[in-house]
DRENLUMFI-873257 format. One record per residue (C-alpha): residue in three letters; x, y, z. Coordinates in steps of 0.1 Angstrom, whole numbers, padded with zeros to 4 digits, always signed. Layout:
# residues N
ALAXYZ...
***
This chain:
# residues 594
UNK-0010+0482-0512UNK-0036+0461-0532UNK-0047+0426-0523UNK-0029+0417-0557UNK+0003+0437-0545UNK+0009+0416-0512UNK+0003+0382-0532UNK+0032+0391-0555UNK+0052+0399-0526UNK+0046+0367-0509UNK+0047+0351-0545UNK+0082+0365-0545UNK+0097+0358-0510UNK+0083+0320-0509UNK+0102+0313-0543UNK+0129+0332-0532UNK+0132+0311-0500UNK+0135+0283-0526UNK+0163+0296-0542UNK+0154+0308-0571UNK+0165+0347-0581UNK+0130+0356-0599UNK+0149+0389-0613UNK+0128+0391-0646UNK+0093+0384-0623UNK+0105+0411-0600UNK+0098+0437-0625UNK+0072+0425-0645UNK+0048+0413-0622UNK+0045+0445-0605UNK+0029+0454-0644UNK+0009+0425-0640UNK-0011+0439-0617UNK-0011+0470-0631UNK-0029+0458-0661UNK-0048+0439-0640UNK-0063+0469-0616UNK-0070+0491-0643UNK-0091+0464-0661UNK-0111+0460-0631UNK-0098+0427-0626UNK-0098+0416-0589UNK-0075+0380-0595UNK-0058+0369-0629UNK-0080+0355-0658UNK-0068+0337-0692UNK-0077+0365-0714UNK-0065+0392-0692UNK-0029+0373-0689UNK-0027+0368-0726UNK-0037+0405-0734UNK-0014+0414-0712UNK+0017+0388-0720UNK+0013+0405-0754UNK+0024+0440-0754UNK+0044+0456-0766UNK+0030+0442-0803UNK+0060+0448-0820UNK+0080+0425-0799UNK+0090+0391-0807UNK+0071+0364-0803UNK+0098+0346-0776UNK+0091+0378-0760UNK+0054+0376-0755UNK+0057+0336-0743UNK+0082+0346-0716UNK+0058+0373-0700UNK+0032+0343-0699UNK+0050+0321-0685UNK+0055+0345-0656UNK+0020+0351-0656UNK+0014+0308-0654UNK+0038+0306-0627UNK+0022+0336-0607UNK-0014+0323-0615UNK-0012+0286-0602UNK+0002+0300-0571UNK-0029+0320-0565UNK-0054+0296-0582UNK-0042+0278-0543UNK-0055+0312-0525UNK-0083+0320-0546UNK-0100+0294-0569UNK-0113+0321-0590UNK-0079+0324-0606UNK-0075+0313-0640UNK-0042+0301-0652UNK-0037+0307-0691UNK-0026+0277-0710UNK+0008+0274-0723UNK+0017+0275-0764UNK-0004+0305-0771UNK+0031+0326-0787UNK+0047+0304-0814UNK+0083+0311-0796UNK+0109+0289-0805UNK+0143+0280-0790UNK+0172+0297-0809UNK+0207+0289-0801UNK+0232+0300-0821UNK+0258+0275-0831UNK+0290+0283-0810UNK+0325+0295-0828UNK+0349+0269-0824UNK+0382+0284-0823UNK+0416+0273-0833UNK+0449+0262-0818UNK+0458+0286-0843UNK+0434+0317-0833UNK+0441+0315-0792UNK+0476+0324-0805UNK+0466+0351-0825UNK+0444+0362-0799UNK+0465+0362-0775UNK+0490+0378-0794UNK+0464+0408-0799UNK+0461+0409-0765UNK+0497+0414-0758UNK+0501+0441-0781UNK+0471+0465-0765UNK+0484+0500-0755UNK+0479+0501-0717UNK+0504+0472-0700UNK+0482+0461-0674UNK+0452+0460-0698UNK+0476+0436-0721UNK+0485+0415-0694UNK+0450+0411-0678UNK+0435+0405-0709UNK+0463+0382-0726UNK+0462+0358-0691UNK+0424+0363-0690UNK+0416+0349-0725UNK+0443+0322-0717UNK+0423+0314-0686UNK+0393+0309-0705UNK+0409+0289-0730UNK+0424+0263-0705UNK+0397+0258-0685UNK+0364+0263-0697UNK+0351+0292-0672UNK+0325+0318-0683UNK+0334+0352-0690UNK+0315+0360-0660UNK+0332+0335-0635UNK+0366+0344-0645UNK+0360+0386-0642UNK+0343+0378-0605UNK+0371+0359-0591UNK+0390+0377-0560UNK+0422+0371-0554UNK+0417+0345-0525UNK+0401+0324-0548UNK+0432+0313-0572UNK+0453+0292-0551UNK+0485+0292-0575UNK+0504+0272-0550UNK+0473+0244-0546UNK+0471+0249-0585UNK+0426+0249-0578UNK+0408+0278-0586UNK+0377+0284-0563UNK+0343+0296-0586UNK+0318+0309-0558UNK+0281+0314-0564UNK+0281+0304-0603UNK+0254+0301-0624UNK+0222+0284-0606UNK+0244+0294-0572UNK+0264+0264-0579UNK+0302+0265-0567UNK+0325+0248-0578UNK+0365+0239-0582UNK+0382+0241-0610UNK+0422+0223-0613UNK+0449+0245-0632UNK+0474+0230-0658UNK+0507+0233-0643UNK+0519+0261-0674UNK+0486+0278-0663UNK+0491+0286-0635UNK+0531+0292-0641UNK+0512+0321-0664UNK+0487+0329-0640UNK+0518+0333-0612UNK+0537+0356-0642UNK+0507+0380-0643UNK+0500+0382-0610UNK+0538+0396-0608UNK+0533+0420-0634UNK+0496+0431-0616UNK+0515+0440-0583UNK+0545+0455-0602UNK+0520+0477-0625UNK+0493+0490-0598UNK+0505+0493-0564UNK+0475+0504-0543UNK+0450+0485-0564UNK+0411+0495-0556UNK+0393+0462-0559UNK+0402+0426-0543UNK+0393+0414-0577UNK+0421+0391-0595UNK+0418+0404-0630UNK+0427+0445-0626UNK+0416+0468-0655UNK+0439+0497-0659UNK+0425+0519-0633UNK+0432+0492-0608UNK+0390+0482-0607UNK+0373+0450-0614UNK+0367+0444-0649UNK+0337+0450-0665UNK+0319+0423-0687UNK+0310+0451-0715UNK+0344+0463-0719UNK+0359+0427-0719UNK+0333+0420-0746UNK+0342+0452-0765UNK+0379+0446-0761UNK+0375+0410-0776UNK+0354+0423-0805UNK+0384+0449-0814UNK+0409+0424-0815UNK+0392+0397-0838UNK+0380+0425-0855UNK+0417+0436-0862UNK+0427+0400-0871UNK+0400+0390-0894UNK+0385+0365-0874UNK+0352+0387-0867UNK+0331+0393-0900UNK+0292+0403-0907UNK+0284+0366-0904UNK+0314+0350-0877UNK+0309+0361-0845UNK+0331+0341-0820UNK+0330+0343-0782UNK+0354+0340-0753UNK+0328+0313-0737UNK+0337+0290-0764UNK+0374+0289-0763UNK+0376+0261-0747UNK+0358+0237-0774UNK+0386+0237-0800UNK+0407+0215-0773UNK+0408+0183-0791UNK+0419+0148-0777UNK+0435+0127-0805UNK+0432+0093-0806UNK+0459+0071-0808UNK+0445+0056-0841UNK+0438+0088-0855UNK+0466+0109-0865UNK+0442+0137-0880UNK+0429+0143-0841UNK+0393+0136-0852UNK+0374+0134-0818UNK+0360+0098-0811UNK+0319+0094-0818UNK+0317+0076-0782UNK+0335+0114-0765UNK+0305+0131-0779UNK+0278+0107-0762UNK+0271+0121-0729UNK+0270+0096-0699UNK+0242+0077-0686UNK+0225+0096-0657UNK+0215+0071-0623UNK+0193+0082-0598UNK+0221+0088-0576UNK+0230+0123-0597UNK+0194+0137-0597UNK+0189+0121-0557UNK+0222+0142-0544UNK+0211+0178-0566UNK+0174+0172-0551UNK+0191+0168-0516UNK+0209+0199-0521UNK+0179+0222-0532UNK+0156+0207-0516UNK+0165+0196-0483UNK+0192+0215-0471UNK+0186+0248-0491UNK+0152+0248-0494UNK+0135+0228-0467UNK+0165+0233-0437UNK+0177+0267-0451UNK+0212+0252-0440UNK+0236+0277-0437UNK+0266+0277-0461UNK+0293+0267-0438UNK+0268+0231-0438UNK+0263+0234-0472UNK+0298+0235-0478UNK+0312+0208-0452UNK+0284+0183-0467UNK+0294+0191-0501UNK+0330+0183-0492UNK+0319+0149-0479UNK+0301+0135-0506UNK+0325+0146-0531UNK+0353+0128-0514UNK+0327+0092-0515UNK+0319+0099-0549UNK+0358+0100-0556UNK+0363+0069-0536UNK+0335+0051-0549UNK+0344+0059-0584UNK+0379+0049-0583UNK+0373+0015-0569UNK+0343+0009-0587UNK+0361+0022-0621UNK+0327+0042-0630UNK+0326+0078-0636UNK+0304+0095-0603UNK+0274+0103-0629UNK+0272+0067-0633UNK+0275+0058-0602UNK+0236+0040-0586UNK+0222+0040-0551UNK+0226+0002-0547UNK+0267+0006-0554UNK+0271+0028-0523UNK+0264+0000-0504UNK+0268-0006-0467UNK+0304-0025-0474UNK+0314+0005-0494UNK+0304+0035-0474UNK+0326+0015-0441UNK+0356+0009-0465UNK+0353+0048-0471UNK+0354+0055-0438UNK+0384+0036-0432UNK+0400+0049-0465UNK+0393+0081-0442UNK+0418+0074-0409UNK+0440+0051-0428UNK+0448+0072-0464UNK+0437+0104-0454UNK+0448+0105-0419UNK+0413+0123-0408UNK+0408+0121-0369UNK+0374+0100-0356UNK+0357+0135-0355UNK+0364+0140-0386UNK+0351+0104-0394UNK+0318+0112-0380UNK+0316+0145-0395UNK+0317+0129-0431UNK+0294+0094-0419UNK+0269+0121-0402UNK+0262+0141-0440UNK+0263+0103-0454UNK+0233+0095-0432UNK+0217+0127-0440UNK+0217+0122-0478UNK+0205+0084-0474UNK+0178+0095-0450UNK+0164+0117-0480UNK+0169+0090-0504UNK+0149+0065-0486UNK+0121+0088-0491UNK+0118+0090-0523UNK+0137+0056-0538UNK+0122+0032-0512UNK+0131+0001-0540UNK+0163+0007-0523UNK+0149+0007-0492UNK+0170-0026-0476UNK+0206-0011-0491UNK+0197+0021-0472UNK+0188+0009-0439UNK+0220-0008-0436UNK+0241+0020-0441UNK+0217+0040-0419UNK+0231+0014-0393UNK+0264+0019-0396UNK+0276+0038-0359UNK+0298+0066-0354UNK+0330+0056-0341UNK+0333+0066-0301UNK+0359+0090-0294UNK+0383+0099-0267UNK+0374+0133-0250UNK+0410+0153-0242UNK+0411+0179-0217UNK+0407+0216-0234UNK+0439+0231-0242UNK+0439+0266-0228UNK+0465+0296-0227UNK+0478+0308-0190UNK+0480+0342-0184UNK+0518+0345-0191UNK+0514+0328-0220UNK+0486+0352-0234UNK+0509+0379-0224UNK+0540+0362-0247UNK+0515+0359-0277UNK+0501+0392-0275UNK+0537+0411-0271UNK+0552+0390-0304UNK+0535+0406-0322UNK+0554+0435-0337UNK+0532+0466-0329UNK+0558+0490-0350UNK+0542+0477-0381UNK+0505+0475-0397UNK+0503+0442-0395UNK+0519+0433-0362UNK+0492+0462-0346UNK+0457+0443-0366UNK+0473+0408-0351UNK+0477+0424-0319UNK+0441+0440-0316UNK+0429+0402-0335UNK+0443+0382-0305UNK+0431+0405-0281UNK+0398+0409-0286UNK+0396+0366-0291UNK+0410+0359-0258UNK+0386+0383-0243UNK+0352+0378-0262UNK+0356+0339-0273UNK+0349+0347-0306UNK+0349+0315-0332UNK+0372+0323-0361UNK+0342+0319-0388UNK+0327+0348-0365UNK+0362+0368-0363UNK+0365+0368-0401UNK+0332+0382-0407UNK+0337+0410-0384UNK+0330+0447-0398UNK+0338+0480-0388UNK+0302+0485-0381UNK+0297+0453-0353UNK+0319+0474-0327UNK+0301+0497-0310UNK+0329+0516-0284UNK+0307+0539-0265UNK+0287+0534-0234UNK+0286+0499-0231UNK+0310+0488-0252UNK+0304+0456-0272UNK+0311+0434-0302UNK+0282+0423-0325UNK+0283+0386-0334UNK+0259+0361-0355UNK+0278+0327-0349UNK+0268+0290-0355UNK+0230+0280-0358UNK+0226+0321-0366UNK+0225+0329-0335UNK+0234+0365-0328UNK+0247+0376-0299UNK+0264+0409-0280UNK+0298+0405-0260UNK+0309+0430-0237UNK+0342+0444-0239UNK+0367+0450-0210UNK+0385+0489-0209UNK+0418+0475-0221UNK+0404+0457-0251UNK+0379+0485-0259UNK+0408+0510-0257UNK+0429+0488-0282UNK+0402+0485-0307UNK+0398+0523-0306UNK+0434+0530-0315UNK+0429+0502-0344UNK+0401+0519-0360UNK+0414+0551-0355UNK+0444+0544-0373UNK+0427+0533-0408UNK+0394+0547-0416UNK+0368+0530-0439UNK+0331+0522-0448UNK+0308+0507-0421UNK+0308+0476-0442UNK+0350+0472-0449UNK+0365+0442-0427UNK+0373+0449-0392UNK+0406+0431-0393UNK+0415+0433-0432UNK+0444+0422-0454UNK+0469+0446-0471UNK+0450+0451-0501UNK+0418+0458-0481UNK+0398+0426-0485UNK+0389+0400-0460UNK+0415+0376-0441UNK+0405+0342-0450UNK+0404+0316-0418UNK+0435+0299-0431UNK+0451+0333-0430UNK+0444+0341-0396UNK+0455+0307-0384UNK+0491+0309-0406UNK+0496+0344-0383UNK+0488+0332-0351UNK+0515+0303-0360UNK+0537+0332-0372UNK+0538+0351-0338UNK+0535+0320-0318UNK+0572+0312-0333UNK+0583+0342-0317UNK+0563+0334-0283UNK+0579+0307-0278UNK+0612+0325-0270UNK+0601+0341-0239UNK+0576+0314-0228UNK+0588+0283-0238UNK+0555+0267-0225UNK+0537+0274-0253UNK+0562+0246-0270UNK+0542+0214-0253UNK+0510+0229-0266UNK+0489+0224-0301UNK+0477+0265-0301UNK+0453+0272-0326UNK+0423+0303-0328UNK+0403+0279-0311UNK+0427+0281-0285UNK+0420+0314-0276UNK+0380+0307-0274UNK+0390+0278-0248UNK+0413+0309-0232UNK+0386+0330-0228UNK+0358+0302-0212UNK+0390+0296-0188UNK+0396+0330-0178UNK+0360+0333-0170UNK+0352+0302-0149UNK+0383+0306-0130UNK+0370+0342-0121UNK+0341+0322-0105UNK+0316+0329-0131UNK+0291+0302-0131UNK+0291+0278-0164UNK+0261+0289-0173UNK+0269+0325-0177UNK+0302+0313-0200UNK+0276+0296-0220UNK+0259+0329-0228UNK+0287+0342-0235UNK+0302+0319-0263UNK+0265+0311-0275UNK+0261+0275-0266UNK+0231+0260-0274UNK+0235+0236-0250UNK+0253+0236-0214UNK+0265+0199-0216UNK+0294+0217-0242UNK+0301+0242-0219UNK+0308+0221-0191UNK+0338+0208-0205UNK+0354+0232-0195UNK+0349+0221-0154UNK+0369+0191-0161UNK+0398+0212-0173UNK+0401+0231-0140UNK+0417+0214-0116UNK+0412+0242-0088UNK+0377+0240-0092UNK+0378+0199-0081UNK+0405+0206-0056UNK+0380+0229-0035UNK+0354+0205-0039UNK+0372+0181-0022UNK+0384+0201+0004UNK+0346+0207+0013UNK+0345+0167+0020UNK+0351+0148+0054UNK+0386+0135+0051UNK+0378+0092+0053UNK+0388+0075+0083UNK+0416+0049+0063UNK+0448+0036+0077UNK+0476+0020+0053UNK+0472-0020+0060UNK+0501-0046+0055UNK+0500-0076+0037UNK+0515-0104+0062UNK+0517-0140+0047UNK+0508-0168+0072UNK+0532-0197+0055UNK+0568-0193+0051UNK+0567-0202+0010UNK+0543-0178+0008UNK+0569-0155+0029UNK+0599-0166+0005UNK+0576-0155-0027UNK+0566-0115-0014
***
């Protein structure tokens, strides 16, 4: 590997690191240097870059400007290494900008279209493609967004569809129209009626049961307004521009002319561009926060910016760093407990990513310096710290024989619950669990990464070792399928997990009726299995190890829940020399009044 090789790789994995995908400069930079080495060139120079940007010569010029302007980016990154690096100057291709002018359909044409759709040969390809197009012409989605969505990411009963890693990585939720998703509910019917053992998790099934395929959705469309007259030589309309023929009439305007002021796009604050900075900067590209943080932070700022636009009647885009003052972030907080019925935890939680965005703000909007630092101010809330809840024996035994081992499900539950109250596992980490993290030979063990990325081994007792052996045994997969998967073969969601450990704790509850006075979720069984250990006389540090602690003060929780462990203690004390006293009054009122 050439000097020149390894500063494209590093080039590469830096701007990676920063989030950005760098497909296109993953290919042609490798060429780059290519050209470069067989010129005799030892770093990039102007002329070399532009020789190069502009091959082949019968391309278009947009062609030739977009190979130099990964040359530029590559070039001022090693002009910092080596000063001997020119970087070409832009404008030396005349490219220009061409965007086509979008198709705007009509009410009229979604019928038609989805009429087309109805009537294609295959039924499952009509009713894929008929609720697909309507989809797309309800809500807006790309082509590309709709075909990727899985199946736990349409929430029919929630009416929210969940968009994951969009364009620019973004996600995003997207609300259904009641009738939507009454459709969306009808095909999902007709999906489960028409392919039985489907072979992709996807939502949108092509006939063979498979994800769909952008080309063939692209080719589909094209034969249908083809057959309709709507696509000529010169009309070329798109399923990414459905959505744009959705007027709004006015009230004043019968004909349903869309209003001048719609058209005008909102004023952008410094708030908008502040919060998107503190996303891709901070916590993507300067913590490389993990998703789970990404996610919980995004949750809380969206739920201010909701309460901050309703009471300030301003749209969020609108909204400025001086109106998210210190009176308005602490009546958010008590909108929090007193509308939304969050605990204190969950208080701090959302006041915690509130600092963290204002701490980044301060740094680079210090003319609202003063506004800042008195929200900074505002305190978490002190909680009450409860005793862990924690299963008994018996009662492990009552969850573990509800569940119904003469079917599928009742069997995965079984091995699910099992191997929790043994290892400790967090639910995020149980989820993520593949065939492949269980290793059931000598030294038996489960392979974890849990919270903060830490990754971790945990041993595995005969009994549980022996259950997971019979589970695996009985439905072989890839290395990389789910350890604990749903029906259809894709990946039980955390909500999902929880809703069957409430299912079989229904039927616990017969036999033990314990279990009744307790609030038993998944993290239950992680408290179960830090129990089970320190009453085996393992010391606390050792159950820290085991359920990856980062620090011991969480772990020793757990020593206040045992009451055993305090009642030896004090057996190991001298007994104190006290005798009862009694209280004997030396006047006779005082005698009437005891």
């Amino acid at each position: 590997m050439s000097a020149l090789d390894a500063h494209v790789e590093d080039y590469l994995r830096l701007r990676r690191a920063l989030g950005f995908k760098l497909e296109r400069h993953g290919l042609v930079l490798p060429q780059l240097v290519a050209y470069l080495e067989a010129a005799g060139a030892a770093t990039v120079t102007s002329e070399l870059a532009i020789a190069w940007a502009g091959l082949p010569k019968g391309a278009r010029p947009n062609h030739w400007a977009a190979r130099l302007a990964v040359a530029r980016g590559f070039a001022r990154y090693l002009q910092t290494i080596d000063p001997a690096t020119e970087v070409p100057p832009p404008g030396v291709f005349p490219a220009r900008r061409h965007r086509p002018t979008p198709y705007l359909w009509s009410q009229e044409e979604i019928r038609r279209l989805l009429e087309g759709a109805r009537a294609l040969r295959s039924p499952l390809r009509a009713a894929t493609h008929e609720a697909l197009f309507g989809l797309l012409a309800t809500t807006g989605m790309r082509l590309g967004e709709a075909i990727g969505l899985g199946r736990d990411d349409v929430d029919l009963v929630a009416g929210v569809i969940t968009i994951r890693e969009a364009k620019f990585d973004r996600s995003r939720l997207v609300p259904l129209h009641p009738t939507t998703a009454e459709a969306l509910s009808r095909y999902v019917a007709r999906r489960d009626r028409l392919c039985l053992r489907p072979r992709s998790t996807a939502f949108f099934l092509s006939s063979a049961g498979t994800a769909l395929q952008r080309s063939a959705v692209d080719k589909t469309l094209r034969k249908i307004t083809t057959s309709l007259g709507i696509r000529t030589a010169t009309v070329r309309p798109r399923a990414r521009h459905l959505l744009v023929s959705v007027r709004l009439p006015r009230a004043d305007d019968p004909g349903g002319r869309t209003p001048r002021r719609a058209l005008r796009s909102t004023a952008m604050s410094a708030l908008a561009p502040g919060l998107q900075a503190f996303f891709t900067d901070r916590l993507i590209g300067q913590r490389a926060a993990s998703p789970n943080t990404i996610g919980a932070y995004k949750t809380s700022l969206r739920l201010l910016l909701g309460f901050a636009a309703q009471r300030t009647a301003k749209a969020p885009a609108a909204l400025d760093i001086a109106e998210l003052d210190a009176p308005l972030i602490a009546a958010f907080l008590d909108h929090l407990e007193a509308d939304r019925h969050n605990s204190v935890a969950t208080r701090n939680n959302r006041l915690a990513a509130v600092h963290s965005l204002f701490a980044y703000l301060a740094l680079h909007h210090p003319e609202h310096a003063a506004s800042i630092q008195r929200v900074l101010a505002i305190p978490p809330k002190r909680t009450e710290r409860n005793l862990v809840t924690y299963l008994t024996d018996p009662e492990v035994d009552a969850l573990l024989g509800a569940c119904d081992q003469t079917s599928w499900t009742g069997r995965r539950d079984h091995a699910m619950f099992a191997l929790t109250v043994q290892t400790g596992l967090r639910i995020s980490e149980l989820a993520d669990l593949t065939r492949q993290d269980v290793a059931l030979g000598a030294g038996a063990n489960v392979h974890t990464v849990g919270k903060g990325r830490k990754e971790r081994r945990t041993p595995l007792v005969p009994a549980t070792r022996a259950v997971l052996k019979a589970w695996l045994g009985e439905r072989p997969g890839e290395p990389t399928d789910p350890l604990f998967p749903t029906v259809t073969g894709g990946r039980l969601s955390r909500d999902a997990i929880e809703r069957r450990l409430t299912r079989h704790l229904t039927v616990a509850t017969d036999t033990c009726p314990s279990l009744r006075a307790k609030h038993v979720t998944m993290h239950t069984l992680r408290h179960t299995a830090a129990m089970r250990l320190l009453l085996a006389g393992n010391d606390v540090t050792v159950i820290a190890l085991w359920l990856g602690h980062e620090q011991i003060e969480t772990t020793n929780l757990y020593l206040h829940a045992d009451m055993g462990h305090k009642q030896r203690a004090i057996d190991r004390t001298k007994p104190l020399a006290a005798k009862p006293g009694r209280y004997r009054p030396s006047d006779s009122l005082l005698a009437f009044l005891v």
